[in-house]
KEFI-776666 format. One record per residue: x, y, z of N, C-alpha, C, O in turn; residue in three letters. Coordinates in pm, 1 decimal. Layout:
N
       n_px       n_py       n_pz      ca_px      ca_py      ca_pz       c_px       c_py       c_pz       o_px       o_py       o_pz    aa
          X          Y          Z          X          Y          Z          X          Y          Z          X          Y          Z   ALA
...
//
This chain:
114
       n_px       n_py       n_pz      ca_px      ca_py      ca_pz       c_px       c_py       c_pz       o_px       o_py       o_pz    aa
       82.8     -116.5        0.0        0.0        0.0        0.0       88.5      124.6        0.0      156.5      143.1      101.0   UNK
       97.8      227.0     -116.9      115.5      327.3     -113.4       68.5      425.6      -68.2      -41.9      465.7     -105.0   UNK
      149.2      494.2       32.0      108.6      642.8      100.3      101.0      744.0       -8.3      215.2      785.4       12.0   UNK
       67.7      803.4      -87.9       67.5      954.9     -161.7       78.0     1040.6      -40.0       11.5     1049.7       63.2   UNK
      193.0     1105.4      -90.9      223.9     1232.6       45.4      142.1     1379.6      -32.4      107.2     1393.7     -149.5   UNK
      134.3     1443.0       45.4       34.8     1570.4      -29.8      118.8     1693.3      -17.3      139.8     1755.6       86.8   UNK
      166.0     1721.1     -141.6      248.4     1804.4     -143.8      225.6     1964.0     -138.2      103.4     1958.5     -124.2   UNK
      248.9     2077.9     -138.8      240.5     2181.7     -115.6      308.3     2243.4     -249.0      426.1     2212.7     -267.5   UNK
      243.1     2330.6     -347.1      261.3     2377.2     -408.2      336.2     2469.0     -418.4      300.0     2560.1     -344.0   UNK
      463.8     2502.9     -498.6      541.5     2584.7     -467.0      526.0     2756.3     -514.0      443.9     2794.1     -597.6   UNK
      605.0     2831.3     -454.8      553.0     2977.2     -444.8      492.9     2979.1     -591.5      380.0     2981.5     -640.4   UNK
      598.1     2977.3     -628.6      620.4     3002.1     -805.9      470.2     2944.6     -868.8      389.4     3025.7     -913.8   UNK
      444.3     2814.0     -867.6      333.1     2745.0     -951.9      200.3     2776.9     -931.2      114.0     2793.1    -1017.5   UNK
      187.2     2786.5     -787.8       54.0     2798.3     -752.9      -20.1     2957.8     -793.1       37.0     3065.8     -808.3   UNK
     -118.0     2935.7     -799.6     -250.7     3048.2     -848.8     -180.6     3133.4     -749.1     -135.9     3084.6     -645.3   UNK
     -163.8     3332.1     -794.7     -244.6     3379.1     -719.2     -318.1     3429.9     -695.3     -388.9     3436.3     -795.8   UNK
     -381.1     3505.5     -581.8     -505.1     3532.0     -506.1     -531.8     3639.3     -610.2     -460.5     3653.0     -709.7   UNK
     -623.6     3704.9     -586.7     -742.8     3828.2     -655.1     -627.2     3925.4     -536.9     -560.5     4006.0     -601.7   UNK
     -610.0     3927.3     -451.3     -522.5     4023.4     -377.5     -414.4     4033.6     -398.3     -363.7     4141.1     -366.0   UNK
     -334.4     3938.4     -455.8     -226.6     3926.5     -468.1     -169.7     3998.1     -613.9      -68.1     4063.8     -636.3   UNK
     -299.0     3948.4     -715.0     -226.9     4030.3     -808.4     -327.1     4206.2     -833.2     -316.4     4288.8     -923.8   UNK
     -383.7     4205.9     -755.7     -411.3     4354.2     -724.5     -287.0     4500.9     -650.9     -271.9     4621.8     -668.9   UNK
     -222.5     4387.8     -563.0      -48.1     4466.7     -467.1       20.7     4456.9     -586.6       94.6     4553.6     -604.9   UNK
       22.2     4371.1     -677.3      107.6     4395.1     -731.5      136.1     4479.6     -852.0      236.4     4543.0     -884.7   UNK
      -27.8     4455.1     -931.4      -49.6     4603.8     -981.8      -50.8     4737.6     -958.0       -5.5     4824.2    -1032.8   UNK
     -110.5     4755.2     -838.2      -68.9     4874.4     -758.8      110.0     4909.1     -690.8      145.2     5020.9     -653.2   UNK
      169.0     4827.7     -689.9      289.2     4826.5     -667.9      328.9     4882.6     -885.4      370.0     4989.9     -929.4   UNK
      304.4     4798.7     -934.2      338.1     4858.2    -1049.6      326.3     5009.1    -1094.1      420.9     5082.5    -1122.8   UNK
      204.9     5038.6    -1094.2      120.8     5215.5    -1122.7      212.2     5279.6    -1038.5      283.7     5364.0    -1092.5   UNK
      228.4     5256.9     -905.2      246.4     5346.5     -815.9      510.7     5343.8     -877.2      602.3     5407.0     -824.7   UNK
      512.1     5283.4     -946.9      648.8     5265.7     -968.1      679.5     5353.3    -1113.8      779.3     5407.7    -1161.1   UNK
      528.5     5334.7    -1159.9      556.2     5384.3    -1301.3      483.0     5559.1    -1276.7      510.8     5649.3    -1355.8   UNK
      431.3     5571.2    -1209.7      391.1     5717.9    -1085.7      527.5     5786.2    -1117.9      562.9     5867.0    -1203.8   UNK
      576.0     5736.5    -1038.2      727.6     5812.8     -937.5      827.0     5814.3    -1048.1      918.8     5893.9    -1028.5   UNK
      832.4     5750.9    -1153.1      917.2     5744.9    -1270.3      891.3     5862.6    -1335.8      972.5     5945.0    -1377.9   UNK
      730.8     5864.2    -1342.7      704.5     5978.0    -1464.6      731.9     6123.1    -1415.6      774.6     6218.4    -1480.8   UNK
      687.7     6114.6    -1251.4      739.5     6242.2    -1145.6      897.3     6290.1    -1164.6      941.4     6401.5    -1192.6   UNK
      964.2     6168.7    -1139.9     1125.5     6191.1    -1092.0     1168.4     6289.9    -1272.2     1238.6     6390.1    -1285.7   UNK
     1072.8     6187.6    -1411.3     1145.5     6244.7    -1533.8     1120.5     6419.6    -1537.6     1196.0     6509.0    -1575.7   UNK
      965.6     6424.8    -1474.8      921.9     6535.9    -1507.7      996.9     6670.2    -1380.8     1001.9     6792.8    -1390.3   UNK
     1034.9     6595.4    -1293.9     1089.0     6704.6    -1200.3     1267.4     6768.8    -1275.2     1315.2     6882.1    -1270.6   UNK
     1318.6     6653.7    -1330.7     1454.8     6676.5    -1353.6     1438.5     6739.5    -1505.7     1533.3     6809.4    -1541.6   UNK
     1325.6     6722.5    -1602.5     1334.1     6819.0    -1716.8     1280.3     6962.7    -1642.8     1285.9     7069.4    -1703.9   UNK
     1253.8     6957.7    -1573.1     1140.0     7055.3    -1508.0     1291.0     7141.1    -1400.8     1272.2     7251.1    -1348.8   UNK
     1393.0     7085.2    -1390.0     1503.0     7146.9    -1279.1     1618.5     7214.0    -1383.7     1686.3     7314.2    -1361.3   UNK
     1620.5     7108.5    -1532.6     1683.9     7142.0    -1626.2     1636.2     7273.0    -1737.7     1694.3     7303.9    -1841.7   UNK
     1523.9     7330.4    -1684.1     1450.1     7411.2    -1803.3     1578.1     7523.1    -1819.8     1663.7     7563.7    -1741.2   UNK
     1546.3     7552.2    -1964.8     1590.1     7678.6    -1967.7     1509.2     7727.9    -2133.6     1488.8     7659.2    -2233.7   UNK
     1477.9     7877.1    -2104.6     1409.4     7909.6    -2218.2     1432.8     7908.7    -2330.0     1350.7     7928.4    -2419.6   UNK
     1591.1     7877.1    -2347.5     1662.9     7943.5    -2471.5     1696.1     7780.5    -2518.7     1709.0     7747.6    -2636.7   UNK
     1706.0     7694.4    -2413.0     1699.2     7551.8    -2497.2     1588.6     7460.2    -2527.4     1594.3     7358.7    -2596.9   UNK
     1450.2     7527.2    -2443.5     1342.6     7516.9    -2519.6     1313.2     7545.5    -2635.5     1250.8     7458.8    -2696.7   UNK
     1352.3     7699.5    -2721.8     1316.1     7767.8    -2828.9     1405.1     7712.6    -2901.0     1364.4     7707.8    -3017.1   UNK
     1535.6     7655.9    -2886.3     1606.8     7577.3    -2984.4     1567.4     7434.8    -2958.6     1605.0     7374.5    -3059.1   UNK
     1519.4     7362.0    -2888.0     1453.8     7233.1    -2926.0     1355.2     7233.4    -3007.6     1326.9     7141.0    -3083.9   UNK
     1275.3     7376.2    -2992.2     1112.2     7360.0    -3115.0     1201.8     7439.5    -3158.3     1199.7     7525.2    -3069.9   UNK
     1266.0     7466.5    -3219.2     1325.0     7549.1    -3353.3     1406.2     7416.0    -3427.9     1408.8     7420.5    -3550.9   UNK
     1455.3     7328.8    -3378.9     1515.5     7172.6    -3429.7     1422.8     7040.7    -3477.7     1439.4     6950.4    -3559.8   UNK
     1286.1     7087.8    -3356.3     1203.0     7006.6    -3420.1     1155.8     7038.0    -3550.3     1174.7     6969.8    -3651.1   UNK
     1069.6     7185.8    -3539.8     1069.1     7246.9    -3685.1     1112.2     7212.9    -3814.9     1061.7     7157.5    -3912.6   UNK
     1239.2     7271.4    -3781.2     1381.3     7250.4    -3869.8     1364.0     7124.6    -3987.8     1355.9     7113.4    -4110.1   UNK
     1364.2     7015.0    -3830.6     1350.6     6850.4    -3933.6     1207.4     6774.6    -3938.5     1198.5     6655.9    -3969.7   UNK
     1079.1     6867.9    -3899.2      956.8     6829.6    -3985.5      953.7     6925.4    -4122.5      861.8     6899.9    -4200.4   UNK
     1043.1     7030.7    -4158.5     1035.2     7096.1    -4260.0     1136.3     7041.5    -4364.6     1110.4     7026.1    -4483.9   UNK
     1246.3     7016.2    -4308.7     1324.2     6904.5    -4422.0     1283.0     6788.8    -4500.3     1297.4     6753.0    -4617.2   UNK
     1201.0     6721.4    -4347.6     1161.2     6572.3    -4412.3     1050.8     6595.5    -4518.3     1043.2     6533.5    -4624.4   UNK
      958.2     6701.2    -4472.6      849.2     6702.8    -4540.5      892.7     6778.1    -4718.8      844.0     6745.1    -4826.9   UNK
      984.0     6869.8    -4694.0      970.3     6971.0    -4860.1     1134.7     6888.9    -4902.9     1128.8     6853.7    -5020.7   UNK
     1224.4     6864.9    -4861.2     1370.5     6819.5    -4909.9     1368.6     6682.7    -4943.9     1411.0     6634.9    -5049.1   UNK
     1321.4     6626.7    -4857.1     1354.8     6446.3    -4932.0     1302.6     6428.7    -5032.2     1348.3     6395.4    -5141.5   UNK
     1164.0     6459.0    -4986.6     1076.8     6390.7    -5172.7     1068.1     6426.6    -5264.0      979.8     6394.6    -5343.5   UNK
     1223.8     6564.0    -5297.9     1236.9     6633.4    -5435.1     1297.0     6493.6    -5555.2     1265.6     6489.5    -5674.2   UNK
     1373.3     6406.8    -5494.5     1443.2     6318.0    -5585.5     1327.6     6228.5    -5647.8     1340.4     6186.0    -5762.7   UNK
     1236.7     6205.5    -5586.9     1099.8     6107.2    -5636.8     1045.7     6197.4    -5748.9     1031.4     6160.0    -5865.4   UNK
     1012.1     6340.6    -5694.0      968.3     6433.5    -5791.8     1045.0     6467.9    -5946.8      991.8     6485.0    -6056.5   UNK
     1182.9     6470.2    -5909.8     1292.0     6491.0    -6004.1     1316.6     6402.0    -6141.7     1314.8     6431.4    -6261.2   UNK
     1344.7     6256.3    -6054.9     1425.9     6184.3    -6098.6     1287.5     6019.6    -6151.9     1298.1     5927.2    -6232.5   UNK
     1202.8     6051.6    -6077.3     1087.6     5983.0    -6190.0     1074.0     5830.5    -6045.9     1141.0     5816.6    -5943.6   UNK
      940.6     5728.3    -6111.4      920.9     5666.7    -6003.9     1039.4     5548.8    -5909.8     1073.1     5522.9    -5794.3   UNK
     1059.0     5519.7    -6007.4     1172.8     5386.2    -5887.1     1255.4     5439.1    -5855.5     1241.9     5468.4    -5736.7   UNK
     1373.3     5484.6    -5909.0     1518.9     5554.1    -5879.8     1497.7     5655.3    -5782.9     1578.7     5666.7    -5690.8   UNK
     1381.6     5743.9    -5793.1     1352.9     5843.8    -5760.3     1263.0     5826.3    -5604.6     1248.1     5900.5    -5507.5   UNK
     1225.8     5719.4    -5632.1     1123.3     5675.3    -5502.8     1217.1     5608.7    -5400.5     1181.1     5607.3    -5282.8   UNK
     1346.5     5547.6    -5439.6     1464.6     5436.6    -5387.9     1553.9     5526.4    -5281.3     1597.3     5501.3    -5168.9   UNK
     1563.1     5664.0    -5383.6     1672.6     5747.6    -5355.1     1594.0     5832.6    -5253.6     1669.4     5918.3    -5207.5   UNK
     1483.6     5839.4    -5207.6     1379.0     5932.6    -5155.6     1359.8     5878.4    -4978.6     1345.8     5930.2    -4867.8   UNK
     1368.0     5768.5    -5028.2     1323.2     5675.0    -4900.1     1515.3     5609.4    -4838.6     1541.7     5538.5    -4741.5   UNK
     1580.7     5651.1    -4909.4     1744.6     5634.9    -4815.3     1751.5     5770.5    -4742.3     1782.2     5783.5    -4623.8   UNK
     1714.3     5885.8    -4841.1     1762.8     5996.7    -4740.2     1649.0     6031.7    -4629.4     1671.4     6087.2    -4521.8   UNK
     1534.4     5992.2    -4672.9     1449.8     5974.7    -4524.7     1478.1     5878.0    -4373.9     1439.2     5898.8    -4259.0   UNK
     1551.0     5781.6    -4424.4     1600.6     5678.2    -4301.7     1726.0     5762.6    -4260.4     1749.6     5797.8    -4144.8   UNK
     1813.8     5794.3    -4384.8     1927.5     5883.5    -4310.3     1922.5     5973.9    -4229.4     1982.2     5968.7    -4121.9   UNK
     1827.6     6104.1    -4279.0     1772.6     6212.2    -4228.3     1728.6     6150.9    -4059.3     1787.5     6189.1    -3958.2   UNK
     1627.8     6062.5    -4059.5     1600.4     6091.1    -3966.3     1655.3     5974.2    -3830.8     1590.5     5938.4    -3732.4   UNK
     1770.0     5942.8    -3864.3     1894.0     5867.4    -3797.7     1937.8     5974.8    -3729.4     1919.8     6001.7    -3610.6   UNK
     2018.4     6056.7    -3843.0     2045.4     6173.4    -3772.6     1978.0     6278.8    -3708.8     2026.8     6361.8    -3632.1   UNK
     1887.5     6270.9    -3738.6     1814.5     6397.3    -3668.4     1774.4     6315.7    -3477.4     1791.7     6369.1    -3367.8   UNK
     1724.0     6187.2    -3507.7     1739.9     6126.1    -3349.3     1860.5     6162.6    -3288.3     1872.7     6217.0    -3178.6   UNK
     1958.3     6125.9    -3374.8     2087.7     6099.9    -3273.9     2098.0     6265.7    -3226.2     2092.2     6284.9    -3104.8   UNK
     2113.7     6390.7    -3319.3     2079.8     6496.0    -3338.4     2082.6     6546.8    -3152.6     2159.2     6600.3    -3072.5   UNK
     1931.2     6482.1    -3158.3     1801.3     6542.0    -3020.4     1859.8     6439.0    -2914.3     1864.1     6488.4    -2801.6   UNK
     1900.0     6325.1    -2921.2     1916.0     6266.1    -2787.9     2078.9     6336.3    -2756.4     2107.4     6365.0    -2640.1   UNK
     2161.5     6355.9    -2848.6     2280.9     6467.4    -2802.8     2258.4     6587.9    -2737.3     2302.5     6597.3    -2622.7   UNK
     2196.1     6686.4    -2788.4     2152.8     6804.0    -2749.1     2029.0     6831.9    -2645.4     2053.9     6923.3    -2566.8   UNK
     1923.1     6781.6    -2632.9     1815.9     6766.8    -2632.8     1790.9     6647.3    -2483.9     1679.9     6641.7    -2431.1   UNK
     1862.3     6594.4    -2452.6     1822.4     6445.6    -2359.4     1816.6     6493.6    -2228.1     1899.6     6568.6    -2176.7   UNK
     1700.4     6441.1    -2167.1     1752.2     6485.3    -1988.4     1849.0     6454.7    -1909.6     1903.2     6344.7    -1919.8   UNK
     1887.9     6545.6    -1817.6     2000.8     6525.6    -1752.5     1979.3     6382.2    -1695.7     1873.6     6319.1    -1695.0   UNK
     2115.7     6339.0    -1642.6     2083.5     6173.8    -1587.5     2041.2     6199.8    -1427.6     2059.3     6297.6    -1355.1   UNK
     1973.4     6063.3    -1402.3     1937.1     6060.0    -1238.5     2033.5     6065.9    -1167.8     2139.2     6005.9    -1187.5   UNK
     2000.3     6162.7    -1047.8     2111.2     6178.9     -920.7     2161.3     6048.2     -881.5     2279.0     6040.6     -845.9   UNK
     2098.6     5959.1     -882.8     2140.3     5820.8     -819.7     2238.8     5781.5     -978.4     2338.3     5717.6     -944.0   UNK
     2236.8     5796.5    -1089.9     2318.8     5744.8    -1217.1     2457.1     5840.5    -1195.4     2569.1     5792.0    -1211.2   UNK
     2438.3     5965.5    -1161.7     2514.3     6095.0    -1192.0     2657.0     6025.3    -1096.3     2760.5     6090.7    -1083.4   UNK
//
C-alpha cells in the first residue's frame, strides 16, 4: 500500500489570489507614478528658455526638411530611382536627426546614475 504524500505547491506554480495580483499592480502604477514624477521634475530642474526655443526650432527645422527636401528626388528623378533614392535619405535624415536630439536635447541623468 502506497502512502501519496500531499504536497504543497510551490511559491512560483501555484494560483495567485485576486489580492495578490491587485499589490502587485498597484505596486506597479504606483512605480511607473514616481518614474514619470522623478522624469518630469529633472526636465522641469533642467529648463531653460533658450533651450526650449532651440529644441522647437530643431524640431521644426527637421519636420520641414523631411516634409519639402527628401521627396524632391521622387519628384525629379521619376518613379523607382527616384522613389529608392527618396526613401534612403528619409532613413538617413532621420537617424540623424534622433541621434541629433538625444545629443543636445536628452535629460540630464538621475542623481542616483550621476
Amino acid at each position: 500500500m502506497t502512502v501519496s504524500a500531499k504536497r504543497e505547491p510551490d511559491e512560483e506554480t501555484r494560483p495567485r489570489s485576486h489580492l495578490e495580483r491587485q499589490e502587485d499592480l498597484s505596486r506597479r502604477f504606483i512605480r511607473r507614478q514616481r518614474d514619470q514624477r522623478e522624469k518630469f521634475q529633472r526636465r522641469a530642474k533642467s529648463f531653460s528658455l533658450r533651450r526650449e526655443a532651440a529644441r522647437n526650432l530643431f524640431i521644426t527645422a527637421c519636420l520641414l526638411f523631411d516634409v519639402l527636401v527628401v521627396p524632391e528626388p521622387a519628384l525629379i528623378l521619376g518613379a523607382p530611382v527616384g522613389f529608392a533614392l527618396s526613401a534612403t535619405l528619409l532613413v538617413a535624415s532621420v537617424g540623424l536627426e534622433i541621434n541629433l536630439y538625444r545629443t543636445y536635447f536628452s535629460l540630464p541623468p538621475r542623481d542616483d546614475e550621476a
